[in-house]
C-alpha positions in Angstrom: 8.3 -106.9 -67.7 4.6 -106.3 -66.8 3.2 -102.8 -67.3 2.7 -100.3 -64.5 -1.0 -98.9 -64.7 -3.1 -97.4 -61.5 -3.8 -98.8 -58.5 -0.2 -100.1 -58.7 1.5 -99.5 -55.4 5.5 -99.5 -55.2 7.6 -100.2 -52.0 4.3 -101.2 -50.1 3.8 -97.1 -49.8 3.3 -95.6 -53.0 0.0 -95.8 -54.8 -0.4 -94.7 -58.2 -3.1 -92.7 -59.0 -2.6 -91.2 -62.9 -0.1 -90.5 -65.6 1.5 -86.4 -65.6 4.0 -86.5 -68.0 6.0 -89.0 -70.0 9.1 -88.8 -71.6 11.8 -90.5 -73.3 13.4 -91.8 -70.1 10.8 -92.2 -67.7 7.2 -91.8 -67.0 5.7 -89.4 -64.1 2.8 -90.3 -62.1 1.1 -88.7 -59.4 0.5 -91.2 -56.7 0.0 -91.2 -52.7 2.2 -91.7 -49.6 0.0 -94.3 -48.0 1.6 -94.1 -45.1 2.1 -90.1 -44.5 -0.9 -89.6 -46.7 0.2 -86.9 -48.9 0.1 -86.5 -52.4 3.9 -87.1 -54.2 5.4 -87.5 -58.0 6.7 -90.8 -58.7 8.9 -90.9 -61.1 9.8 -94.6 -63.2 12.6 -95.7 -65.2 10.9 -96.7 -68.6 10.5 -100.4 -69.5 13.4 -100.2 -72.1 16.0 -98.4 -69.9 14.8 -100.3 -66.9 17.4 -103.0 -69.0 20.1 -101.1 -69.8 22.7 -100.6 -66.1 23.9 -97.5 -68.0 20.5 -95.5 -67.4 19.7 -97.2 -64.1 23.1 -95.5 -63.2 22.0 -92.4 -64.4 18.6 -92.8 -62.4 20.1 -93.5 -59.2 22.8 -90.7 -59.8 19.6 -88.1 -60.7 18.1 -89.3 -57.0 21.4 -88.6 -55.2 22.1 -85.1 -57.2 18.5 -84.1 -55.8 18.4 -85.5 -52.7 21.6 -83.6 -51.9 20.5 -80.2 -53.1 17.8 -77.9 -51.0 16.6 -74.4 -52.3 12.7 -73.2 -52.3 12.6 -73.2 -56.2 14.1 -77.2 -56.7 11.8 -79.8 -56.2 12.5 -82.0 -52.6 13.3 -85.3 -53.2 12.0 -88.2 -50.8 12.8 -91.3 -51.9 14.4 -93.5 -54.1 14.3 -97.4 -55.1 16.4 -99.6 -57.1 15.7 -102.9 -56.0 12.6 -103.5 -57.5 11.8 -104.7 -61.3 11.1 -100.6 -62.0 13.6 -98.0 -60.5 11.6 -95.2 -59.1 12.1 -92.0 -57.8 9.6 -90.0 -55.2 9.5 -86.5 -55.5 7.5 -83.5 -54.3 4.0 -82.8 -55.7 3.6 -79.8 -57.3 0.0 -79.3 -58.8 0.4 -75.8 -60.6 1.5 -77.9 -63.7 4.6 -77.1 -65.9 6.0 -73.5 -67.4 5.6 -75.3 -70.9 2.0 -76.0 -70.5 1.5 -72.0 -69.7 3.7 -71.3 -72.7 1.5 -73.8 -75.2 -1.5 -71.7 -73.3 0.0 -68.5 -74.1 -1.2 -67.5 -70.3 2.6 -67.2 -69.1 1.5 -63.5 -69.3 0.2 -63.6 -66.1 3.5 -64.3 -64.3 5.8 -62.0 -63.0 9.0 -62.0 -65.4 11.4 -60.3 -62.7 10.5 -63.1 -59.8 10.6 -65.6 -62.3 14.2 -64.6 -63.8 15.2 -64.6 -59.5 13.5 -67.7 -58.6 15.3 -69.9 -61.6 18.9 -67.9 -60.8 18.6 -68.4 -57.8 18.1 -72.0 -58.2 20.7 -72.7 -60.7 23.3 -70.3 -58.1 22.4 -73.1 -55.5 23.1 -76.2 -57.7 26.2 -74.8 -59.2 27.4 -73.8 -55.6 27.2 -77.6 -55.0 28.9 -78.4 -58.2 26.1 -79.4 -60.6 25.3 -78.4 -64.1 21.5 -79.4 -64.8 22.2 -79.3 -68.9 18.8 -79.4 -69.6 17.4 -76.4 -68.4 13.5 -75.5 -70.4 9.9 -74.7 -69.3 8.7 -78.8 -69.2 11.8 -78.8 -66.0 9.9 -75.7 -64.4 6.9 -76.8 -62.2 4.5 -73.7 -60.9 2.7 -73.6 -57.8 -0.9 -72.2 -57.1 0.9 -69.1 -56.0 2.8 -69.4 -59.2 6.5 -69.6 -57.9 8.8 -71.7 -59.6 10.3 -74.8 -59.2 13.4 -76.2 -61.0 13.2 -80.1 -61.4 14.6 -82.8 -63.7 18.0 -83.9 -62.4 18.1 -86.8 -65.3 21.4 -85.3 -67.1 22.6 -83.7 -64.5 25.6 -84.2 -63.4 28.8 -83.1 -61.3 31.4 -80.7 -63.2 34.0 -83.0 -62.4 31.9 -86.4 -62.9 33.4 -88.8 -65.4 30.9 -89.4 -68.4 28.2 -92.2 -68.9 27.6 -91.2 -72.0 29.0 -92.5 -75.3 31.9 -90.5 -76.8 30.8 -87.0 -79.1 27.0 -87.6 -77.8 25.3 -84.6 -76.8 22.1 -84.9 -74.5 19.6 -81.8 -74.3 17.0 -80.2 -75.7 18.3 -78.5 -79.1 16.6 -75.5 -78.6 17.6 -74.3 -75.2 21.1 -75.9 -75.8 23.9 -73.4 -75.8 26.2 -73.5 -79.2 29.4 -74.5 -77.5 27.5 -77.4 -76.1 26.3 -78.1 -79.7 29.5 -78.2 -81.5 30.7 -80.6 -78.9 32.1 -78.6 -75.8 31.2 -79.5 -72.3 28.3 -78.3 -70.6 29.0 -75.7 -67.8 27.5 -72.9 -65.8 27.9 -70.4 -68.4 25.8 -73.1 -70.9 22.6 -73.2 -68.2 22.9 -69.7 -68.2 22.4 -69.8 -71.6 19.5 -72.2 -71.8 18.1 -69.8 -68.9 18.3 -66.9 -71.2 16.4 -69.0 -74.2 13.5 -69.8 -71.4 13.0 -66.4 -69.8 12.7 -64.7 -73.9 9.5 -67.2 -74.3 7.7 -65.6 -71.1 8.5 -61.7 -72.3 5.3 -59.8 -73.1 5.2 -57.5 -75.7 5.5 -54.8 -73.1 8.5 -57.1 -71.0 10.3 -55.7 -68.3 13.2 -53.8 -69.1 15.9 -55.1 -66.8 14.5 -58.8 -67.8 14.8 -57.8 -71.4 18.2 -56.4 -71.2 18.7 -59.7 -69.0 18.1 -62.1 -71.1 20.0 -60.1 -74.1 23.0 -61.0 -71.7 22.0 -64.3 -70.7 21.6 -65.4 -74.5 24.6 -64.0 -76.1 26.6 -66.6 -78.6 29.5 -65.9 -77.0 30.4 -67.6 -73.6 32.3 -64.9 -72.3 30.0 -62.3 -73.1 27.1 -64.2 -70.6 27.4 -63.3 -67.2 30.1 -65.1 -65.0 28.1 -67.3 -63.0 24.0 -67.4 -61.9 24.8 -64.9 -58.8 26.6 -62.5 -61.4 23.4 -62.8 -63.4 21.2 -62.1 -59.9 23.5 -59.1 -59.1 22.7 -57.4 -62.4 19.0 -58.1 -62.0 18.3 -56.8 -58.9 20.8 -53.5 -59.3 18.8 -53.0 -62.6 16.5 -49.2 -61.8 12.9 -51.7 -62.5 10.6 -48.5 -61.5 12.9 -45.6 -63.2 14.0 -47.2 -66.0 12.3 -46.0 -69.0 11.0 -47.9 -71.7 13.2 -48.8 -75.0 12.5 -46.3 -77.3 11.2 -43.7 -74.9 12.9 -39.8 -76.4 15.0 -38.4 -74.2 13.6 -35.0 -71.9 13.4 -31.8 -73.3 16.3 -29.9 -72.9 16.0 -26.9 -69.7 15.7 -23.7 -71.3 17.4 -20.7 -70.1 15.3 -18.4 -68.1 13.1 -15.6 -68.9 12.0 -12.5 -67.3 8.9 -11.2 -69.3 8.4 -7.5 -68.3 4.8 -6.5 -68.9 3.2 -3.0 -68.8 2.8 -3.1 -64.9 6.3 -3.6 -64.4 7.1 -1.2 -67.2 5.3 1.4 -65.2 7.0 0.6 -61.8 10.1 1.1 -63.3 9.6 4.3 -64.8 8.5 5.9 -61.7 11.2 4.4 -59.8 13.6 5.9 -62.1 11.5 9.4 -61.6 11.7 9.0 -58.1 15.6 8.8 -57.9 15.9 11.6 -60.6 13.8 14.3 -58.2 15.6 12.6 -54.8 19.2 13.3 -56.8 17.9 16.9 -57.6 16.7 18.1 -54.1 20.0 16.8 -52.9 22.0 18.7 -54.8 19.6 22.0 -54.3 20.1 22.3 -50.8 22.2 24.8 -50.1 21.7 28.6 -48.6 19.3 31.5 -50.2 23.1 33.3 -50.6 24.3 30.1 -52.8 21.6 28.6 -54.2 21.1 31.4 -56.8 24.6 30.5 -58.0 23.9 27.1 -57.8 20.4 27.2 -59.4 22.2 29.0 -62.1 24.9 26.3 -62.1 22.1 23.6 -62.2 20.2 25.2 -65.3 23.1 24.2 -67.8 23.3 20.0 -66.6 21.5 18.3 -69.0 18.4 16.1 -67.3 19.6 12.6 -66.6 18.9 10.1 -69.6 16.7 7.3 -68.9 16.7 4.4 -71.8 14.0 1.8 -71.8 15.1 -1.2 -73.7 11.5 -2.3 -74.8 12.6 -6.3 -74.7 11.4 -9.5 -72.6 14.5 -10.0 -70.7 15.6 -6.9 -69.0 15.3 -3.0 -68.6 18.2 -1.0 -69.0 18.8 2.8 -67.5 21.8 4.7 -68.4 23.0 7.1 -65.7 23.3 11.0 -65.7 26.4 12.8 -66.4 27.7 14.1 -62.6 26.9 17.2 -61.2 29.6 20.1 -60.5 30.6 20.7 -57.6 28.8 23.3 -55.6 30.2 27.1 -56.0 32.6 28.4 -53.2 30.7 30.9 -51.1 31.5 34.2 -51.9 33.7 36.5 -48.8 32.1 39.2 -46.8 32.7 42.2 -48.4 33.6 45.5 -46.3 31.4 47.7 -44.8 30.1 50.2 -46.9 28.2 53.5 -46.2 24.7 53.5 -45.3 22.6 55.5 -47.8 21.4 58.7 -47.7 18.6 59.9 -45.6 19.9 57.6 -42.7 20.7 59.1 -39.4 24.6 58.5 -38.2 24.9 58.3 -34.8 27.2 61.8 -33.5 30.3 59.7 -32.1 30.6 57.6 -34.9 30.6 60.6 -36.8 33.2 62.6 -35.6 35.6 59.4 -35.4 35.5 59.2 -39.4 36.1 62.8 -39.3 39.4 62.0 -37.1 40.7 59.5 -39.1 40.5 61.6 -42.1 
């Protein structure tokens, strides 16, 4: 079997221009749609596989998978060939290079972690709504854009949940790293597993000062435990975007200061104003009771001189003033009665008919 090298065009439409990636499986190239003339990847079965109907299989079942799904962050799938010497796949171009290539970079810093964790959920809650488990979900499968948005791609192991297997008996395929432990000792791969490996990729793009809905995320998202990981990609969405992102405070932050009761603060001005109110009401209360008639008052005055002065206490203290109140007054004295007439005094004149009427009665 000859070797592919550029300049070589497949199906009389596909030119190949360079080499992107290779891998274990198959080799990526970018090439040209001669006849839409638009830049595409083309992806071809390696020259040992290319032999072997198992893989071809596998190939043509990775262009079917893909060609069936549609979401903005998978990869489109255009075409696919296996009639010729080379199985080949035609995909969409995306020029923004892979996640793993930012990671090796260390500029995955510049992305946003919170779009990023949305964009890849989202994409895995639209291939497991179809029934697909990608089992093979790391940064080298994530292609960025210019504008940096994210694009899931790499169909090679996927496969249906209820597909029978093409691989041998106890073999597990993945990447060891990102692979969940159930799927390591053995277990089959399910939605709960690319969760996990989801979980594993988002922790690699976390800055030292990472989000904390994303953190708390992919503390979720990672857990050894199956049933401790969300239920499903649009469980894991849910909990993202109902995460507080711009009141949530940041792990470690103390907690706010306790309210303290509060204080009123008297000062010497207010001091002041309250003695002379109390002086006020003191003289008010005392003309009050003084107002009685010139034949009274001299009773009353002489009632008033034995009531102690009301008692005013000032509590010198920052929170309040306190004023303890007068004994009550007595009651004013009853008026005294009109006495008889008496005599008039000596040396005044008596009219003569009221004089001889006394002399009458007598």
């Amino acid at each position: 079997m000859r070797v592919l090298g550029a300049g070589e065009v497949l199906g009389e439409r596909y030119r190949l221009e360079r080499r992107i990636a290779t891998g274990g499986m198959a080799t990526v190239w970018l090439g040209r749609d001669e006849e839409l003339d638009r830049p595409v990847a083309v992806k071809v079965l390696s020259d040992i596989l290319a032999d072997d109907p198992s893989y071809v299989e596998r190939f043509r079942r990775e262009a079917r998978l893909a060609a069936g799904l549609s979401h903005p962050n998978l990869v489109r799938m255009y075409d696919f060939s296996s009639e010729s010497e080379r199985p080949y796949l035609v995909m969409e171009y995306i020029e923004g290079g892979t996640l793993a290539e930012r990671i090796a970079a260390e500029r995955s810093g510049g992305l946003d972690e919170r779009l990023l964790a949305q964009e890849l959920l989202g994409a895995l809650a639209s291939i497991h709504g179809a029934g697909v488990i990608h089992r093979d979900v790391k940064p080298s499968n994530v292609l960025l854009d210019r504008e940096n948005r994210a694009r899931l791609t790499d169909f090679g192991i996927a496969q249906p949940e209820d597909a029978t297997r093409i691989t041998r008996t106890g073999e597990v395929i993945g990447t060891l790293k990102y692979m969940a432990p159930e799927v390591r000792e053995g277990e089959p791969a399910t939605e709960r597993s690319d969760l996990y490996s989801c979980g594993v990729l988002l922790g690699e793009c976390l800055g030292a000062g990472g989000a904390p809905e994303v953190v708390a995320l992919v503390e979720r998202l990672s857990e050894e435990d199956p049933i401790e990981r969300p239920a499903s990609a649009r469980h894991a969405l849910t909990l993202l975007e109902t995460a507080p992102a711009a009141t949530t405070a940041p792990l470690g932050a103390p907690p706010p200061p306790a309210r303290r009761p509060r204080e009123i603060v008297v000062n010497g001005r207010l001091l002041l104003a309250a003695i002379a109110a109390l002086a006020i009401g003191a003289l008010l209360a005392a003309l009050a009771f003084g107002g009685g008639s010139d034949s009274g008052s001299g009773g009353h005055k002489a009632a008033h001189r034995g009531t102690p002065a009301p008692t005013t206490t000032l509590t010198e203290t920052t929170t309040s003033v306190t004023t303890t109140p007068a004994p009550a007054a007595p009651a004013p004295a009853a008026p005294t009665p009109p006495r008889h007439a008496e005599k008039p005094p000596s040396g005044e004149k008596v009219p003569p008919g009221q004089a001889k009427k006394e002399a009458g009665g007598d």
